[in-house]
N, C-alpha and C positions, 0 to 999 in steps of 0.2 A: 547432414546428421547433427544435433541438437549436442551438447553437452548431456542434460538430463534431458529425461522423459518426463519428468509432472514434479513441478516446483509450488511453492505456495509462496505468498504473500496476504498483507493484509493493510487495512485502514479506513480511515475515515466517509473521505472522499469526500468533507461535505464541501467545498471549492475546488476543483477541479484547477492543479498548476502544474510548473512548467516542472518541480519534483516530484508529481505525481508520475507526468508523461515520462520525466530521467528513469524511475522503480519501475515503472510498466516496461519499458523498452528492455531493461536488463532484462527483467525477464522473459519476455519473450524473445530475445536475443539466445539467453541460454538452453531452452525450451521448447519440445514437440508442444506440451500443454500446461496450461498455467491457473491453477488455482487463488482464486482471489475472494478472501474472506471480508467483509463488507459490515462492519459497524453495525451493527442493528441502534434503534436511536434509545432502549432503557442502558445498553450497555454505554454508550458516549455518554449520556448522563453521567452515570454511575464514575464515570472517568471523570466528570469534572469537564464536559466541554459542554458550549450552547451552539445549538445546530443551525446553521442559515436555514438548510434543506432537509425533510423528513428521508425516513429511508428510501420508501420509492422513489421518489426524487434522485435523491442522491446514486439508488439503481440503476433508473432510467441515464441519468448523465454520465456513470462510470461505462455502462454499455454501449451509449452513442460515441462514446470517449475512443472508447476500443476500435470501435468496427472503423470508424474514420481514421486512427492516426495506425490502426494494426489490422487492415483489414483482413489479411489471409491466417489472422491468428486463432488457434484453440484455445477458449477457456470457459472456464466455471466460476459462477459469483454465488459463497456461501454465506448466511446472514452468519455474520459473528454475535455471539450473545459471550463469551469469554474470549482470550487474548489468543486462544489458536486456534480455534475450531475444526474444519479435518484436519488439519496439520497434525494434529495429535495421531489422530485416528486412521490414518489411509498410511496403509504399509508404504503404496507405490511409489509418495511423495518422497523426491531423492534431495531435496535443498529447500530452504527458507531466504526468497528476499528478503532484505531489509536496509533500513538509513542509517547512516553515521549512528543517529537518535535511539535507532532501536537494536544495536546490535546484540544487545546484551538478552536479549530475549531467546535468541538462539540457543543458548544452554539452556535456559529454561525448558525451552522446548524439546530438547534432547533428555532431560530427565524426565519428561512425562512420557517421551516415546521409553524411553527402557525402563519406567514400570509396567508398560503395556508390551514389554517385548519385543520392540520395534526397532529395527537399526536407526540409527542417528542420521539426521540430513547436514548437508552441509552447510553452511552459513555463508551467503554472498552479502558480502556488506556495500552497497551502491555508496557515495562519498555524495553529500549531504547539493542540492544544486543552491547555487547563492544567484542573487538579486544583483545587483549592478552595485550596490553599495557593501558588497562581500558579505552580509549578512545571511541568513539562510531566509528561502523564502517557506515562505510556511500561512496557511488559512488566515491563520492572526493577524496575521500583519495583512493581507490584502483584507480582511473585514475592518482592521482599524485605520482603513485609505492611504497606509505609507506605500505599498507599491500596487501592481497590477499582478493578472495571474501568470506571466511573463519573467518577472522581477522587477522590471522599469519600477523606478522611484517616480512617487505622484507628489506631485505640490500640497505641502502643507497648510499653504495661503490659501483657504478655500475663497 
């Protein structure tokens, strides 16, 4: 038996790493079922990122992502076009993953649920996964060739 029944989460996803698989896992660790809101690409814009991967893309590979590393797992992929999408909105969602990065979102999201009436979720905070050089690994860094989507540091000397 699960801690929650239906947790949410959200991001990018557009390079699939080893801090994405650390947030998936928690959650489906704690989790009959996991709601995963998914970057729509005008919202990432709007954010100030540039995409490797369009959304379908980025669909497609959070999905293959799943079924192989969590196969026996329940979840739902919602296009995000704002920073919570059902999370706001579905009563039954009992907790919000999230990263070191984004903790603070969690209140946020707790004042939109009690304008809408909604109990509060609880905020799992996942501790941030680092690269072999204790930095955090993050999209950026594997598109600017420092490390792999592992952490492994890559040679600079091309």
């Amino acid at each position: 038996m699960s801690q929650f029944s239906l947790v949410a989460m959200g991001g990018t996803f557009d390079i699939i790493h080893r801090g994405h698989i650390t947030l998936l896992s928690s959650a489906f660790e704690i989790s009959d079922k996991v709601i995963i809101g998914l970057t729509s690409d005008e919202f990432a814009k709007k954010r100030g990122k540039t995409l490797s991967n369009n959304y379908e893309k980025r669909l497609a590979n959070l999905t293959e992502t799943i079924f192989k590393e969590f196969p026996k797992s329940s979840f739902q992929i919602s296009k995000l076009d704002n920073d919570f999408g059902p999370a706001v909105l579905e009563p039954e969602v009992q907790a919000l993953v999230v990263s070191d990065e984004t903790s603070s979102q969690g209140d946020v999201l707790n004042d939109l649920r009690a304008k809408k009436n909604l109990s509060p979720v609880e905020v799992i905070t996942v501790p941030m996964h680092l690269a072999k050089d204790g930095s955090r690994i993050s999209t950026t860094r594997i598109k600017n060739s420092e490390i792999d989507s592992e952490g492994n540091l890559l040679s600079v000397d091309k």
